[in-house]
C-alpha positions in Angstrom: -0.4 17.0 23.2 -3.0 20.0 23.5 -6.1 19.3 25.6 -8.3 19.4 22.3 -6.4 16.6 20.8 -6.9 14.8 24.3 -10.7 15.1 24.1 -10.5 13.6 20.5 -8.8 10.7 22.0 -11.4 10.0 24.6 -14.4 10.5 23.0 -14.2 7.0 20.9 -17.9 7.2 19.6 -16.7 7.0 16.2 -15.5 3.5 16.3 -17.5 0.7 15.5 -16.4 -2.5 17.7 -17.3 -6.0 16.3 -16.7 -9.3 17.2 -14.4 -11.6 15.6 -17.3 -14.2 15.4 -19.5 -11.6 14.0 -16.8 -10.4 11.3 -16.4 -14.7 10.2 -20.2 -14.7 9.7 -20.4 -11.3 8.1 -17.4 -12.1 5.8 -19.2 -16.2 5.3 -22.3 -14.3 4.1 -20.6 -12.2 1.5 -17.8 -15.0 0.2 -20.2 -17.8 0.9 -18.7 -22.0 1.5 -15.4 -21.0 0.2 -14.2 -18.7 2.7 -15.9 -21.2 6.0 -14.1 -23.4 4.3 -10.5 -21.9 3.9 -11.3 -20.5 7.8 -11.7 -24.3 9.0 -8.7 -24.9 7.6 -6.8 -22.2 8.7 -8.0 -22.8 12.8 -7.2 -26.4 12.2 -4.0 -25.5 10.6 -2.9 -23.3 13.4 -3.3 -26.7 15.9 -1.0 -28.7 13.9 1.3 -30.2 16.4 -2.2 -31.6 18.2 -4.2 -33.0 14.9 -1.4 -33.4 12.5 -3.4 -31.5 9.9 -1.6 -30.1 6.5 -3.1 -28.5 3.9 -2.3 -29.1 0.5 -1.4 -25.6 -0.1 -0.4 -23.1 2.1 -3.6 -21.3 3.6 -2.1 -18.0 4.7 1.3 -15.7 3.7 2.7 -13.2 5.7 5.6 -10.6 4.0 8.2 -8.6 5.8 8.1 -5.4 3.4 10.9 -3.7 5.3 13.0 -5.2 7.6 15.0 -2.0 9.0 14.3 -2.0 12.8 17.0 -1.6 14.9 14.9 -2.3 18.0 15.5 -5.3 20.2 12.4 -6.7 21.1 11.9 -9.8 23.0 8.9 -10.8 21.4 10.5 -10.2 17.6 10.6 -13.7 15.6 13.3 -12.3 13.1 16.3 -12.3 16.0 16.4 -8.5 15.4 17.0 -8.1 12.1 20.4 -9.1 12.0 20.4 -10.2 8.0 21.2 -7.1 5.7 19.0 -4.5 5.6 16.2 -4.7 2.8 13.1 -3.3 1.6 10.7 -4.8 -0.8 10.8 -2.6 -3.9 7.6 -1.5 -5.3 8.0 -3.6 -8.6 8.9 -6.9 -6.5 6.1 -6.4 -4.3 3.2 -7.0 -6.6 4.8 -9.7 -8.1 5.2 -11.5 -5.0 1.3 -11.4 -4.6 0.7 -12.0 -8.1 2.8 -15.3 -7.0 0.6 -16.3 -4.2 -2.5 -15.8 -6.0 -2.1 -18.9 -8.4 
C-alpha cells in the first residue's frame, strides 16, 4: 500500500454515519404504515422461540448466489460448503425474486 492510499483510508470525512433508528424512521417516512408494520413483524419474528410469533408469510429471504468458498470458517451456517459447487445463473436469479415478490 503507498502512503497516498493510506491517507485516503484515514481521512473518513466522506462517509456519512447514521443510526439504525434514524434509518427505520427515515425509511417509515418514505414507505409510510406498511413498512413499520412489516419491521414489527420482522423484530418480533426474530424472537420466536420467546413469543411464539409466526407470520403468515415469510417476512424476509436471504439467497446464496454462489456457494464456492473453500474457506473453513467457524462461524459459516452452510458446514463449508460441502454440497456441489453452484452458482445462481443470471436467468434463475431474477426469477427467484420475481418468486418472492408475489
Amino acid at each position: 500500500m503507498t502512503q497516498s492510499s493510506e491517507g485516503e483510508r484515514s481521512n473518513l470525512s466522506h462517509i456519512a454515519t447514521m443510526r439504525f433508528s434514524d434509518f427505520e424512521n427515515h425509511m417509515a417516512e418514505v414507505h409510510g404504515p406498511r413498512f413499520v408494520e412489516y419491521r414489527q413483524d420482522f423484530h418480533k419474528s426474530l424472537n420466536y422461540d420467546k413469543n411464539g410469533f409466526l407470520p403468515e408469510f415469510p417476512i424476509t429471504l436471504q439467497m446464496e448466489l454462489i456457494n464456492r468458498c473453500n474457506l473453513s470458517c467457524v462461524m459459516c451456517y452452510t458446514t463449508n460448503h460441502k454440497t456441489p459447487k453452484y452458482t445462481l445463473d443470471i436467468v434463475t436469479g431474477p426469477h427467484w425474486v420475481v418468486q418472492a415478490e408475489c
